[in-house]
VOGU-3710 file (C-alpha; in Angstrom, 3 decimals, decimal comma):
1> xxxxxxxxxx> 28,702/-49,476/48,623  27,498/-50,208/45,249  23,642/-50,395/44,287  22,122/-52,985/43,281  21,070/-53,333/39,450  17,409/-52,857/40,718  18,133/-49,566/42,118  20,338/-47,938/39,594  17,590/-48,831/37,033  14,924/-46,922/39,180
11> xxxxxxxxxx> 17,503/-44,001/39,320  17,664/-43,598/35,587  14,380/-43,899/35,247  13,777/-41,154/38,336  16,554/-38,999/36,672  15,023/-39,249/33,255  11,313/-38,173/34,388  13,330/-34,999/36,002  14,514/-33,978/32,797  11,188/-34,714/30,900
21> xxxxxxxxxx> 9,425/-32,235/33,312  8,074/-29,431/31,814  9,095/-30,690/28,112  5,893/-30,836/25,659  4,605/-34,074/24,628  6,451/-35,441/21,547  4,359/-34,350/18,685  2,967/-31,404/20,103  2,348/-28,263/18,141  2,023/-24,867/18,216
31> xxxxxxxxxx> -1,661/-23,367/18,671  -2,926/-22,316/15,015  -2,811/-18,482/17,226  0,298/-18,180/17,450  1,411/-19,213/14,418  -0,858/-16,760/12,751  0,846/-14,254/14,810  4,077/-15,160/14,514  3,121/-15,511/10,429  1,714/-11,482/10,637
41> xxxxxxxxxx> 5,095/-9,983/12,644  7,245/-12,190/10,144  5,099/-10,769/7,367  6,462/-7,227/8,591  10,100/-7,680/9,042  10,180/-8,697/5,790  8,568/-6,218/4,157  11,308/-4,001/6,458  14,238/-6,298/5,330  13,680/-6,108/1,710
51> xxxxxxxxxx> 11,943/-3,779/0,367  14,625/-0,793/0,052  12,997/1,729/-1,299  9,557/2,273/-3,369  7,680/5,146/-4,908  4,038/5,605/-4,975  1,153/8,005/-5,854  -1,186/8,983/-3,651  -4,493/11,043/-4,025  -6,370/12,844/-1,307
61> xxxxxxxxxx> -9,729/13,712/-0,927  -11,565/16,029/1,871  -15,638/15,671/2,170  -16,928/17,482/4,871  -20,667/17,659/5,970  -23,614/15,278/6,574  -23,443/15,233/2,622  -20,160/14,884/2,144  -19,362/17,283/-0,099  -16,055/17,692/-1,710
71> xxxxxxxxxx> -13,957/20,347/0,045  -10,330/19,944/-0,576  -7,855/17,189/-3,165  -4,665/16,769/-3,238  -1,920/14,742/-5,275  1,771/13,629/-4,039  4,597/11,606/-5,108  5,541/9,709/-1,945  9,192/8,207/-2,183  10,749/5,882/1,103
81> xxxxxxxxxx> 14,348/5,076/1,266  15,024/2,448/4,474  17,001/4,180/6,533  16,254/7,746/5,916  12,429/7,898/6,044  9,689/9,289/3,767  9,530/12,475/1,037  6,767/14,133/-0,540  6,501/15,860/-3,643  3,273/17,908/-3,951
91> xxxxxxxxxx> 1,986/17,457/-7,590  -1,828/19,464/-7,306  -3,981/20,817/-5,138  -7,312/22,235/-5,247  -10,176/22,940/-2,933  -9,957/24,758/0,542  -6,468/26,397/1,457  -7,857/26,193/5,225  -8,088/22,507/4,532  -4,977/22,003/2,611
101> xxxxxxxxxx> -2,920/24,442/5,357  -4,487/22,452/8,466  -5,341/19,233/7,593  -3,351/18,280/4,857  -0,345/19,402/5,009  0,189/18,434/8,210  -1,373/14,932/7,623  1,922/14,475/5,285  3,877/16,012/7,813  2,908/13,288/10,546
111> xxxxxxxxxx> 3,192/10,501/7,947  7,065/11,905/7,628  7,727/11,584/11,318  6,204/8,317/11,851  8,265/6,624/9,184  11,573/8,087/10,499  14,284/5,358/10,955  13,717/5,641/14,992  10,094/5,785/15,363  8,894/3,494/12,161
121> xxxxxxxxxx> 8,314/0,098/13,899  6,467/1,507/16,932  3,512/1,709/14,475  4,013/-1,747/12,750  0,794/-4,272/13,080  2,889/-6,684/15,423  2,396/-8,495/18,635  5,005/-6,193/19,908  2,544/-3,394/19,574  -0,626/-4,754/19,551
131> xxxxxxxxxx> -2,130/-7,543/21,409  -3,350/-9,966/19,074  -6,236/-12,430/19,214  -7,213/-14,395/15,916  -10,788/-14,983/15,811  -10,773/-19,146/14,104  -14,155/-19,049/13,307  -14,378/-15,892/11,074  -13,153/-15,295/7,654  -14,012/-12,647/5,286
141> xxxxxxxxxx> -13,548/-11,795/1,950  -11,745/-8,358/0,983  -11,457/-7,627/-2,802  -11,498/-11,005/-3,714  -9,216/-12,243/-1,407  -10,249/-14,270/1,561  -8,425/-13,628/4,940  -8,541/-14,566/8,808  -9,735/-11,444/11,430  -7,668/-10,784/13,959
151> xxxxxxxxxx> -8,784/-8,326/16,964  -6,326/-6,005/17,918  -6,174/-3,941/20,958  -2,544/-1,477/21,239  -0,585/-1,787/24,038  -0,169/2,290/24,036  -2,577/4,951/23,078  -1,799/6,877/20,251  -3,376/8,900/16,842  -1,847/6,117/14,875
161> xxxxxxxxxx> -2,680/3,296/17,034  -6,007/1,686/16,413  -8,695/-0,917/17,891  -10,100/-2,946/15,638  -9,354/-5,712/13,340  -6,793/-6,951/10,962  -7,907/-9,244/8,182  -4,809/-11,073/6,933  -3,759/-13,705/4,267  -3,623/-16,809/6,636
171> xxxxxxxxxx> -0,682/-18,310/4,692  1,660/-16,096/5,331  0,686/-13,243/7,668  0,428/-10,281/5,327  -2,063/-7,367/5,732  -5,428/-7,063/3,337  -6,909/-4,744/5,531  -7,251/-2,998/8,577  -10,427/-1,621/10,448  -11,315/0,325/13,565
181> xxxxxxxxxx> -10,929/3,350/15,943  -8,140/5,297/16,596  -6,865/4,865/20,617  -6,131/8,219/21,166  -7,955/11,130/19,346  -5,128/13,829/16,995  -7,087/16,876/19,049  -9,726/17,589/21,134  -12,262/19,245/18,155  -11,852/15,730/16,281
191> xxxxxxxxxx> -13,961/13,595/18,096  -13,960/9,680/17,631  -11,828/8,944/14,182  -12,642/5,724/12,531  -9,736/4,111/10,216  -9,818/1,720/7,123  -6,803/0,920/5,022  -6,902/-1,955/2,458  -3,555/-3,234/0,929  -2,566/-5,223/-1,779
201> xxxxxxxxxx> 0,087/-7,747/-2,818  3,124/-6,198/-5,257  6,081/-8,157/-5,661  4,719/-10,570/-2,581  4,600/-7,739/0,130  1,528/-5,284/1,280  0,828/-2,277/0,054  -1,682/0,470/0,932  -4,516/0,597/-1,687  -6,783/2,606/-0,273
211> xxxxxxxxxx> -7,570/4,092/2,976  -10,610/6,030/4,731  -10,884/8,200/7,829  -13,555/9,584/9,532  -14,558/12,040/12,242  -17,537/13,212/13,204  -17,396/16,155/15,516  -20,232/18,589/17,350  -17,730/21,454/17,013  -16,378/20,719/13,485
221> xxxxxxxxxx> -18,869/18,485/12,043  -18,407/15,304/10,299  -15,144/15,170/7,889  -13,722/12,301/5,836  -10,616/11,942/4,089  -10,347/9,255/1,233  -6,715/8,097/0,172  -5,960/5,936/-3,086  -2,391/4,768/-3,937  -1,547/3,898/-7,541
231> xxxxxxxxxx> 1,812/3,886/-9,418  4,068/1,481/-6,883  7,759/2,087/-8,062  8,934/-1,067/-5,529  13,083/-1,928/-5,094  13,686/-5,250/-3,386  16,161/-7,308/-1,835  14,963/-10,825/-1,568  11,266/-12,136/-2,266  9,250/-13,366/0,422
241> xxxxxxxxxx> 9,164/-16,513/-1,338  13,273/-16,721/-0,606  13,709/-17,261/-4,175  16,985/-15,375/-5,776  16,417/-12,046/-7,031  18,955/-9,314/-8,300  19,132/-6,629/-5,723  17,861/-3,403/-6,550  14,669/-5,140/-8,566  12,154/-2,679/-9,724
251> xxxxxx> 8,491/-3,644/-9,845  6,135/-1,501/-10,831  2,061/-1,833/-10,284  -0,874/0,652/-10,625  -2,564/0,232/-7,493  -6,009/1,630/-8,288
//
């Protein structure tokens, strides 16, 4: 039996709605969310990708007390090489050994084992990590630069892992600063810790540029450690821009 041209028409046309279900209307677009996200977790796989290997200074301050006097420094070299990890070359110290034996030193120590090659992109600022909610209506300015805020909330407790905000370039994803609590306090003397880290643009990827931490504690009193990073030593693959660059580039920027 063979159907009439009336009916085969209104097959098509019931076949064709069928496979339209569920596809989004022609022209439709992303929400300006998710492409913010999606900018900030490309941001950090190509920082990953690229950037090899880079060298950096950083100095280290104690203050402890309500008057936050100065109770321990310290100065490192601080060399990554993707695929191996971090080192660190201790270049002065001064101040409290206590400090320098129990906060310090093992500060660097942690910073080694959460940039081995198996653990390093558990702590990235990704939507893998982190859920991620872009606030539209608020924009603030950090060192000149003017970002979006993002909240963040981690999807595990951890030392490293905070609540808070990220303020990012909008354009393209990449970190100008971070701000909040951390999820999971280091020990039980520490009390709340509250993290800031502020980065900075060399060779088109973030860079720390200076952090802050502090704890206030009944037990141990209030303690904050300061954190400036100059003398980038950066060795890159490709620019985020995708423009052709000799491998093994070397740019070099005093971060201060």
């Amino acid at each position: 039996m063979t159907a009439s041209p009336g009916l085969a028409k209104l097959l098509r046309l019931v076949c064709a709605a069928g496979l339209l279900i569920g596809l989004p209307p022609a022209g439709a677009q992303q929400s300006p969310a998710n492409t913010l996200i999606q900018r900030i977790d490309a941001a950090n796989q190509a920082r990953f990708d690229n950037v090899t290997e880079f060298a950096d200074t950083e100095h280290y301050t104690v203050l402890r007390g309500d008057d936050k006097k100065q109770a321990a420094e310290m100065t490192v070299r601080v060399t990554y090489r993707k695929g191996e990890g971090k080192s660190y070359e201790i270049r002065s110290q001064s101040g409290s050994r206590i400090i320098q034996k129990f906060a310090l030193e093992p500060l660097l120590q942690n910073e080694k084992e959460l940039n081995r090659p198996d653990r390093l992109q558990a702590s990235w600022f990704t939507s893998a990590n982190y859920d991620m909610r872009p606030q539209s209506d608020q924009l603030r300015q950090v060192n000149g630069r003017s970002c979006q805020v993002v909240a963040i909330t981690p999807k595990r407790k951890a030392p490293n892992m905070i609540a808070g905000t990220l303020c990012v370039d909008a354009q393209d994803g990449t970190l100008v600063e971070i701000d909040g609590v951390a999820s999971k306090s280091p020990n039980p003397l520490a009390g709340t810790t509250h993290m800031m880290r502020q980065y900075k643009k060399i060779q088109g990827y973030a860079m720390a540029m200076h952090a802050r931490a502090e704890s206030d504690s009944a037990v141990i009193g209030r303690t904050v450690v300061l954190v400036d990073y100059s003398d980038y030593d950066l060795k890159t693959l490709t620019p985020p821009d995708g423009k052709t660059s000799t491998p093994g580039t070397a740019a070099k920027s005093s971060a201060r």
